[in-house]
C-alpha positions as CSV (number, residue, x, y, z in Angstrom):
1,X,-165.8,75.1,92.3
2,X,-163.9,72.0,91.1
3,X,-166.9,69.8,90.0
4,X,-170.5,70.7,89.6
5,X,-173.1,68.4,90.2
6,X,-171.6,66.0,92.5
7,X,-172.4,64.5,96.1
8,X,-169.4,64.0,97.9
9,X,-168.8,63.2,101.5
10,X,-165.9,65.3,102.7
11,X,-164.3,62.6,104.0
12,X,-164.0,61.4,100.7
13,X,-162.9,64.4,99.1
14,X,-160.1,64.9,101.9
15,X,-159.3,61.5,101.4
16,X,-159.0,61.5,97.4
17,X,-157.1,65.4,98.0
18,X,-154.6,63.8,100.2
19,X,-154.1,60.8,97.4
20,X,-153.7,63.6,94.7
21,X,-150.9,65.5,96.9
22,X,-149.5,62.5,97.4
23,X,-148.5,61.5,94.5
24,X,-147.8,65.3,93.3
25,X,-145.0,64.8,96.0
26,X,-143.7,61.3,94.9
27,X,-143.9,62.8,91.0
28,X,-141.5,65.6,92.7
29,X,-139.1,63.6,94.5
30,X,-138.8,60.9,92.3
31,X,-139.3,62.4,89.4
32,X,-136.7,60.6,87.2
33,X,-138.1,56.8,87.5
34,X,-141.6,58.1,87.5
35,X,-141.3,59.7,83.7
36,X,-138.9,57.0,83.2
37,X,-141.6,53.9,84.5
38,X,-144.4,56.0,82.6
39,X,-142.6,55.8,79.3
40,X,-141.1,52.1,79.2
41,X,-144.9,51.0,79.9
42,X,-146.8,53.1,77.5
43,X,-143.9,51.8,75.0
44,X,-144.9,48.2,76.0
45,X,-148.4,49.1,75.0
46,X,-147.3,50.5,71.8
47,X,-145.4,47.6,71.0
48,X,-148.3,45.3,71.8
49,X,-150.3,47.2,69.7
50,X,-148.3,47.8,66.9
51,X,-147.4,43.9,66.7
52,X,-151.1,42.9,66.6
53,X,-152.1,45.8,64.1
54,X,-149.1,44.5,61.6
55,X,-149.9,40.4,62.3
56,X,-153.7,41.2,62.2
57,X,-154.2,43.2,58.8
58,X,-151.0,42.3,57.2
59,X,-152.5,40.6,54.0
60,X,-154.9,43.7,54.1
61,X,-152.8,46.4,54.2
62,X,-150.3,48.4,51.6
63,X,-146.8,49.4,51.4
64,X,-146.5,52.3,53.4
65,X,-148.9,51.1,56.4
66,X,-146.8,47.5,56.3
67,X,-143.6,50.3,56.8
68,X,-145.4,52.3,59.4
69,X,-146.4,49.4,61.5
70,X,-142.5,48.1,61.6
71,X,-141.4,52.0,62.4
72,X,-143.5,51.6,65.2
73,X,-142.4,48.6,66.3
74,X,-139.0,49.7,66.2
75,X,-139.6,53.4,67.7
76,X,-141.2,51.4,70.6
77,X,-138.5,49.4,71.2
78,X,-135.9,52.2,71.0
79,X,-137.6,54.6,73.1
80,X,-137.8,51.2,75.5
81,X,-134.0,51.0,75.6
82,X,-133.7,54.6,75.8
83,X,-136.5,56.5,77.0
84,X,-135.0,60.1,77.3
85,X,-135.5,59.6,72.9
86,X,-138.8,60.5,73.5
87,X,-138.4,63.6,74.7
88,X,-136.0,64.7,71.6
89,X,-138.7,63.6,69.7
90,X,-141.6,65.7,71.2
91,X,-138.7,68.6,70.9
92,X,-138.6,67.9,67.6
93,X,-142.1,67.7,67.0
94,X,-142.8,71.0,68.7
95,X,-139.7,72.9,66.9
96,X,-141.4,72.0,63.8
97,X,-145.0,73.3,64.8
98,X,-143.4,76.2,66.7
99,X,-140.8,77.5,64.4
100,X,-143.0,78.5,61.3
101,X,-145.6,80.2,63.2
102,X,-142.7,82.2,64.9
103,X,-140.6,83.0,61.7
104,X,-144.0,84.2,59.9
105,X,-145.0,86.6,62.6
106,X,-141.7,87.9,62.4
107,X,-141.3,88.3,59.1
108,X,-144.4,89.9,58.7
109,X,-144.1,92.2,61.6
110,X,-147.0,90.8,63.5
111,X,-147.0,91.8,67.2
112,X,-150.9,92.1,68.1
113,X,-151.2,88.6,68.7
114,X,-149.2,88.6,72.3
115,X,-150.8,85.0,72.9
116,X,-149.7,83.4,69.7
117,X,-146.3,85.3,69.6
118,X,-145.8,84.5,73.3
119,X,-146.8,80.6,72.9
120,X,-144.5,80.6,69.8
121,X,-141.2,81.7,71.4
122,X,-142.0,79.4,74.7
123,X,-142.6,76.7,72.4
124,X,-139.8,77.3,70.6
125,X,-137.3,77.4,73.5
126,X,-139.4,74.5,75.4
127,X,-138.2,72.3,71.8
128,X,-134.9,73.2,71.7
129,X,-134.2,72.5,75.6
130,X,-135.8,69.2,74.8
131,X,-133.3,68.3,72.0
132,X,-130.3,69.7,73.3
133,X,-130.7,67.7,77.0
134,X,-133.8,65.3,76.8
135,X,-132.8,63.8,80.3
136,X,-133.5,66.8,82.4
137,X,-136.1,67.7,79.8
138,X,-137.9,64.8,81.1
139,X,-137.3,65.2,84.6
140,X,-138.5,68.8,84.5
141,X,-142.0,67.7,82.9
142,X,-143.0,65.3,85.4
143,X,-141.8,67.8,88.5
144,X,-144.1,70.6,86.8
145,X,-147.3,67.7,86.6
146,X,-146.1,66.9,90.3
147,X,-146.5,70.2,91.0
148,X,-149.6,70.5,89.3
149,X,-151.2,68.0,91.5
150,X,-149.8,69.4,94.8
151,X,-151.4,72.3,93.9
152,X,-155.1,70.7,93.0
153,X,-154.4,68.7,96.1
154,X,-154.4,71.3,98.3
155,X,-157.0,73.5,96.4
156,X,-159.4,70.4,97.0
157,X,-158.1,70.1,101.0
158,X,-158.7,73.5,101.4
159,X,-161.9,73.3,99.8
160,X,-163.1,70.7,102.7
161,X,-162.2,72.7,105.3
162,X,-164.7,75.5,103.6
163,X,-167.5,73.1,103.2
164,X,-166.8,72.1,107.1
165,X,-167.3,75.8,107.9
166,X,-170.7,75.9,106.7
167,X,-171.7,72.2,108.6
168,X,-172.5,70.4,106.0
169,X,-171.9,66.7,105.7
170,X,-171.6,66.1,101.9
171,X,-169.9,69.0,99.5
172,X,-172.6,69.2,97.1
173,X,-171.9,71.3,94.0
174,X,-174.8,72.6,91.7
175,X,-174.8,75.1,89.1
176,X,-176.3,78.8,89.8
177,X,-179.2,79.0,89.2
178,X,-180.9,81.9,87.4
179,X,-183.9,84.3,88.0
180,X,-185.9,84.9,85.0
181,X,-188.3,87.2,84.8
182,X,-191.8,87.3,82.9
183,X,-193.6,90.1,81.8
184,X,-197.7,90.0,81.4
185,X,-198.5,90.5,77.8
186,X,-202.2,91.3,77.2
């Protein structure tokens, strides 16, 4: 079950599974103004936020946090102008965590980790992908979130249509609960 411990009508829940599909579809068809929308106004935000941490603590604060404050600033307004930057910098980012992990397993002949070996390689070609065409790197993260909620969308419609099954009014979701047994001890 999805949530545990909640009283929800199924109306409701077809309704707000309906919603979540719907905008899984609208992240899939329109994906390039959706990722490109999302990033302009969280760098807006930044920018706001970076502007009043720099005025506000200026007197207060050294060198090097005076020099972060205008890199953010700037990165904000950058990644405004052009927002597939941001996704050559999260390629960066990950190449950097990815890459040493990768090499070290390697070089050390480490296979029994599968997970950490396999996370390392997707990672790895996930960042360079990212680097070497940010655009579609972009577009191809917000298809695989609209995906994402298609696919919890319709896990919750279908759910409904179970909960109608056994006539009930309101999908009510509670843990197990479990049998304990006592012994007499005399």
């Amino acid at each position: 079950m999805f949530f545990t411990n909640m009283n929800v009508e199924t109306k409701t829940l077809r309704i707000i599974s309906l919603v979540i599909t719907l905008i899984g579809i609208i992240f899939i068809l329109a994906s390039k103004y959706v990722g490109i929308i999302a990033i302009r106004t969280s760098m807006v935000l930044i920018f706001f936020l970076c502007a009043l941490n720099f005025k506000s603590v200026y007197e207060y604060s050294n060198t090097k946090e005076k020099i972060n404050n205008i890199l953010g600033i700037a990165a904000s307004i950058l990644i405004f102008v052009e927002p597939q930057f941001a996704m050559f910098i999260v390629g960066v980012a990950i190449l950097i965590m990815t890459v040493p992990v990768l090499y070290k397993m390697i070089k050390n002949k480490e296979f029994s980790d599968v997970i950490r070996l396999t996370v390392s390689a997707i990672g790895t070609a996930f960042s360079i992908y990212c680097i070497v065409n940010s655009r579609a790197a972009l577009n191809t993260v917000i298809i695989i979130i609209g995906i994402s909620f298609v696919i919890l969308g319709c896990l919750l419609l279908f759910q409904t249509f179970d909960i109608n099954r056994n006539k009930k009014k309101y999908a009510t979701y509670e843990k197990e609960k479990q049998d304990y047994h006592f012994t007499d001890v005399e």
